[in-house]
KETORLO-708812 format. One record per residue: residue number from 1; x, y, z of N, C-alpha, C, CB in turn. Coordinates in pm, whole numbers, plus 50000, padded with zeros to 5 digits. Glycine has a CB too. Layout:
// residues N
{NUM, {X, Y, Z}, {X, Y, Z}, {X, Y, Z}, {X, Y, Z}}
...
//
This chain:
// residues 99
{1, {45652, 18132, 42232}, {45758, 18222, 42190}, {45694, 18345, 42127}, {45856, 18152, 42091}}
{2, {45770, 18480, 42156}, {45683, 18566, 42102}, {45773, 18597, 42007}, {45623, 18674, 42182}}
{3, {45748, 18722, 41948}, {45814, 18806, 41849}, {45960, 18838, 41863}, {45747, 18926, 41844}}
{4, {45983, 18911, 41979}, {46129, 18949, 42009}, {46208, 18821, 42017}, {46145, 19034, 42148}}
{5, {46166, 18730, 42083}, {46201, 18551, 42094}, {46220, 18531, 41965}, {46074, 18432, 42155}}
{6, {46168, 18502, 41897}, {46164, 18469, 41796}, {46302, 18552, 41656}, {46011, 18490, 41790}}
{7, {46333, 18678, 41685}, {46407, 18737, 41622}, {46518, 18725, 41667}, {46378, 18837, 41606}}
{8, {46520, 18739, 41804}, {46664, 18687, 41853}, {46696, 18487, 41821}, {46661, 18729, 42056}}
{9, {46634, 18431, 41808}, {46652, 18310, 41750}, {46722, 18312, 41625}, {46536, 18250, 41734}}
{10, {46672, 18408, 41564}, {46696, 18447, 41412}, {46836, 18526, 41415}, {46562, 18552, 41344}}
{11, {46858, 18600, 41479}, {46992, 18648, 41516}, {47130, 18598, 41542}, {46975, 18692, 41602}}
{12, {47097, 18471, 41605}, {47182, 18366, 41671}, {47204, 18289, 41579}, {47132, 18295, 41783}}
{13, {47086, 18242, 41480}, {47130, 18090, 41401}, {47169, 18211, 41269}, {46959, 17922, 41362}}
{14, {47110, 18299, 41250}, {47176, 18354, 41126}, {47319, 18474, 41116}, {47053, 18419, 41060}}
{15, {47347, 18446, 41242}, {47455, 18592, 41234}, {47437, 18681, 41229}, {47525, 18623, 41161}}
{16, {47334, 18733, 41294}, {47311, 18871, 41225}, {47263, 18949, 41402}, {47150, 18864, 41062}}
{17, {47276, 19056, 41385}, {47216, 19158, 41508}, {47053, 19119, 41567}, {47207, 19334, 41437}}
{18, {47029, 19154, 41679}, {46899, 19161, 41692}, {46803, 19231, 41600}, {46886, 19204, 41799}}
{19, {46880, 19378, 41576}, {46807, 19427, 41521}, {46769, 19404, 41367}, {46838, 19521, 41552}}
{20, {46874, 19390, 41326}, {46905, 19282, 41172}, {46767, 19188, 41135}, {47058, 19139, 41209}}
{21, {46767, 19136, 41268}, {46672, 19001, 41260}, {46558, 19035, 41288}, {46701, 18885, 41348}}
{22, {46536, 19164, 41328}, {46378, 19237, 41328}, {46348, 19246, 41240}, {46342, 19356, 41372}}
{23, {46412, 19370, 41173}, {46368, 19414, 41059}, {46344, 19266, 40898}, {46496, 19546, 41036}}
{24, {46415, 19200, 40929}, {46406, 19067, 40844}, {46320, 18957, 40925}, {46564, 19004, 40813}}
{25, {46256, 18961, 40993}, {46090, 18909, 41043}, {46028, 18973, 40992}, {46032, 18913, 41180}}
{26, {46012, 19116, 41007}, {45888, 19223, 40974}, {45884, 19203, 40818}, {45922, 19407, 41023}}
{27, {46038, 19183, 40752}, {45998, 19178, 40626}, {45928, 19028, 40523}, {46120, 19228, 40576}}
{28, {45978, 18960, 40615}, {45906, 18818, 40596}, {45751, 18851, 40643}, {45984, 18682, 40702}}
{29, {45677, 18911, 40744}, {45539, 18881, 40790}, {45494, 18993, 40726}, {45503, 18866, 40948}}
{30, {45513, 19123, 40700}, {45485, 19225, 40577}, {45472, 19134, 40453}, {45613, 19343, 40551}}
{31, {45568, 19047, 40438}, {45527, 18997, 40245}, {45440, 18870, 40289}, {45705, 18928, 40109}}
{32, {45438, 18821, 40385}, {45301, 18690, 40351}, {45181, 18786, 40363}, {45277, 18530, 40493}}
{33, {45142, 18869, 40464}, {45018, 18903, 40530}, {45016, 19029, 40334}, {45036, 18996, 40765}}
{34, {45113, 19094, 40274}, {45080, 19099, 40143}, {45046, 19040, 40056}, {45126, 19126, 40104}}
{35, {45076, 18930, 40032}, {45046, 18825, 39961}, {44892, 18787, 39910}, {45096, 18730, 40035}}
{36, {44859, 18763, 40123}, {44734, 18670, 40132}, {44625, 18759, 40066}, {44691, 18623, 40298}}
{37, {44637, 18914, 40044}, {44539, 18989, 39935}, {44538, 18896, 39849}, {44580, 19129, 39866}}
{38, {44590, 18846, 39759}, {44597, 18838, 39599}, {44587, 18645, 39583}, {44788, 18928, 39525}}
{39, {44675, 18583, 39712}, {44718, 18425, 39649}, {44719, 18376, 39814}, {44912, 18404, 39536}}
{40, {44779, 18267, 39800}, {44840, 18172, 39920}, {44957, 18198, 39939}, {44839, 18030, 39904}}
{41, {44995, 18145, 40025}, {45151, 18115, 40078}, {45188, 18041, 40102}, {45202, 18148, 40157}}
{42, {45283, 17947, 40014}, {45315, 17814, 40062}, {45501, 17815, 40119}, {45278, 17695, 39913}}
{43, {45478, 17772, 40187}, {45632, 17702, 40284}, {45579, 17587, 40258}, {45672, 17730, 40476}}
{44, {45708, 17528, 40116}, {45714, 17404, 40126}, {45760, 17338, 40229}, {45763, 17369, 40045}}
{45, {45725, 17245, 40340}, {45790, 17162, 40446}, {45687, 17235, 40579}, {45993, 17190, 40457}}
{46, {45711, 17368, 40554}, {45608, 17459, 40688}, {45505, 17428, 40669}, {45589, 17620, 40700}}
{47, {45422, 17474, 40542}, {45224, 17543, 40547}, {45248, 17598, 40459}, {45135, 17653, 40671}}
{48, {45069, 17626, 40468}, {45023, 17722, 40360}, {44956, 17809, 40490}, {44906, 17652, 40215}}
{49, {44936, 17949, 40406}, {44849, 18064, 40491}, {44747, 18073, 40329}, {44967, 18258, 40564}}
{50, {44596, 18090, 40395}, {44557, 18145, 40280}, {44417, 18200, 40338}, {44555, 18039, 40151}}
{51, {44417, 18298, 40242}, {44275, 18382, 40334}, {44104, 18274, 40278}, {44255, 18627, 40244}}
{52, {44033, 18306, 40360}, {43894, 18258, 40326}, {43779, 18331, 40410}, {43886, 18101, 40353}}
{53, {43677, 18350, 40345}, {43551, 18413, 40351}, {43485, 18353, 40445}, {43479, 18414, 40235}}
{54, {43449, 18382, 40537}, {43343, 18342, 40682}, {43197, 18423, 40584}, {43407, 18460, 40903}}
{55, {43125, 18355, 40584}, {42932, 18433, 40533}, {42904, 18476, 40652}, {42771, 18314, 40475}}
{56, {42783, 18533, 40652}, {42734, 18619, 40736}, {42620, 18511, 40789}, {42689, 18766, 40667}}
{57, {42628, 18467, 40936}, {42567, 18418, 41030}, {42477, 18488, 41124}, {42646, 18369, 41082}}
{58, {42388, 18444, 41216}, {42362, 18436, 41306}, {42406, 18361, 41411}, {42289, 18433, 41286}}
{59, {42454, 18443, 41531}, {42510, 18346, 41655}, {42431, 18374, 41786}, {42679, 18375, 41689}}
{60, {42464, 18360, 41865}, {42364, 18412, 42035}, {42476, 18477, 42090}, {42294, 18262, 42175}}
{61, {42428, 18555, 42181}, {42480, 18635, 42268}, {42487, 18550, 42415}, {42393, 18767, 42267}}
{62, {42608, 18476, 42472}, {42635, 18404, 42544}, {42579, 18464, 42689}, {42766, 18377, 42522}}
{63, {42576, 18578, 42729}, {42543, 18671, 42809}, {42372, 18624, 42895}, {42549, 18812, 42706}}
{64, {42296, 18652, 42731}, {42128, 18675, 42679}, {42048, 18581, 42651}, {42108, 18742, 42560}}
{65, {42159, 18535, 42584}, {42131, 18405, 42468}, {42034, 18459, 42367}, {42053, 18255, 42539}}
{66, {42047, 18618, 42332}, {41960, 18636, 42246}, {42058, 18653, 42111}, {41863, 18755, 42289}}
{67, {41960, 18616, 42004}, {42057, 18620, 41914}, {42163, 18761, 41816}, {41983, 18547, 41840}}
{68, {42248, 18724, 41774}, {42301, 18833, 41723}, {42342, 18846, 41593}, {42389, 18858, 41787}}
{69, {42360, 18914, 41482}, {42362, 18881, 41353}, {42515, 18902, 41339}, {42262, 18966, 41257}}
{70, {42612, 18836, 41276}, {42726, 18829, 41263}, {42762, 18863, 41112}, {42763, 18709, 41313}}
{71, {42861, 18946, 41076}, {42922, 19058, 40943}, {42976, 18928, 40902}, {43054, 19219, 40972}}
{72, {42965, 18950, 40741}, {43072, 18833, 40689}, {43197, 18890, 40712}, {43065, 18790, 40526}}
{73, {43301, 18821, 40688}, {43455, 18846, 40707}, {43560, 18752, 40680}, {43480, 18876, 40831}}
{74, {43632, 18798, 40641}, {43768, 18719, 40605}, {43873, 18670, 40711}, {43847, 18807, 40517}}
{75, {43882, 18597, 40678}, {44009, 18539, 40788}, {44119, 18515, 40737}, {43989, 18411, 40859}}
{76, {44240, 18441, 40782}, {44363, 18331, 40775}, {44360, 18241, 40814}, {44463, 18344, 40816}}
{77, {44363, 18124, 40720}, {44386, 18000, 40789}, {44519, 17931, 40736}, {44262, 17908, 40770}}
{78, {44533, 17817, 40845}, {44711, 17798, 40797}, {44678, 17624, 40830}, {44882, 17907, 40936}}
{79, {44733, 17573, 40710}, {44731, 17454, 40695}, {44892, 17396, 40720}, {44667, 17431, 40561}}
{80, {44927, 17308, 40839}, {45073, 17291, 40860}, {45121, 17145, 40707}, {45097, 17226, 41074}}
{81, {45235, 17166, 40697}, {45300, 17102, 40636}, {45365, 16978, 40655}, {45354, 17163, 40614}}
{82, {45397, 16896, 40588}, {45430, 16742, 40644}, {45563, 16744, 40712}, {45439, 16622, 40518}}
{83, {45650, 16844, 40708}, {45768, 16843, 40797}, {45692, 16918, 40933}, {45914, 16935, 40723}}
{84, {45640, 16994, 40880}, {45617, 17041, 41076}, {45475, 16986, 41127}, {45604, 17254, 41114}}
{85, {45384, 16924, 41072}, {45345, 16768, 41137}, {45384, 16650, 41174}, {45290, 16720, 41091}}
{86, {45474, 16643, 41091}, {45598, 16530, 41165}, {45688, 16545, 41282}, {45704, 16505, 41074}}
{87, {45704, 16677, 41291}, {45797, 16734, 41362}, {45743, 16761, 41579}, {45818, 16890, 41252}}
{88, {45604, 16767, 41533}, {45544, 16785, 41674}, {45477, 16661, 41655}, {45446, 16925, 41714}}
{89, {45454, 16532, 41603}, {45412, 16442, 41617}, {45486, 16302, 41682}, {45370, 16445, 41516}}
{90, {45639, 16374, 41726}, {45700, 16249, 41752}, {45643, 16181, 41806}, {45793, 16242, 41803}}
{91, {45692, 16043, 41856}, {45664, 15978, 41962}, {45727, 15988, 42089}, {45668, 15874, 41931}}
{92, {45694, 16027, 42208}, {45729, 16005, 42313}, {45819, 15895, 42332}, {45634, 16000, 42374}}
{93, {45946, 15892, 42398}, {46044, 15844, 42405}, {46021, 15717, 42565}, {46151, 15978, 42402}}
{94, {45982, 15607, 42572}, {45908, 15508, 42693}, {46016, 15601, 42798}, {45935, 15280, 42684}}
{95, {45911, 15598, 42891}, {46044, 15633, 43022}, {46099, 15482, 43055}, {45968, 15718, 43207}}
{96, {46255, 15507, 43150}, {46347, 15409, 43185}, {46257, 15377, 43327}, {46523, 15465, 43197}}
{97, {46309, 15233, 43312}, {46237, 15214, 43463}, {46346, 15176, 43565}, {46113, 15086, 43467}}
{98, {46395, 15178, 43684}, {46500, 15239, 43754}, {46506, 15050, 43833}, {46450, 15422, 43869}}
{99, {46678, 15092, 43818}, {46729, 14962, 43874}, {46743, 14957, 43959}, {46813, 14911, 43850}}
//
């Protein structure tokens, strides 16, 4: 699902316009991706988002295989939550076997 998917979802279950439901995504992913400067983000039931420091490596050049020196850098990582690990963990439902 992408973005526009995703807002029109938001449109439908919340009443509101497409466009309604843009601008109230953008303002939800504007305040986490603000956030992750300063703290975490927790969705109780969703995740957490929280930034962390990659050090500065050496890797190879898949190409060469010669090596290449890699910049430290920050990332996002997102740890899912016990409702939405539960949630894609169902169990498969046995198939029927035909009379």
């Amino acid at each position: 699902m992408r973005k526009p998917e995703l807002a029109a979802v938001i449109a439908e279950k919340a009443d509101l316009t497409k466009e309604k439901a843009n601008v109230v995504l953008n303002a939800i992913l504007d305040s986490i991706t603000g956030a992750l400067d300063k703290d975490t983000v927790t969705l109780v039931g969703f995740g957490t988002f929280e930034k962390r420091h990659r050090g500065a490596r050496t890797g190879k050049n898949p190409q060469t295989g010669e090596p290449v020196k890699i910049k430290a850098s920050n990332t996002v990582a997102f740890k899912p939550g016990k409702n939405l690990r539960d949630s894609v963990n169902v169990p498969a439902k046995p198939a029927k076997k035909g009379k």
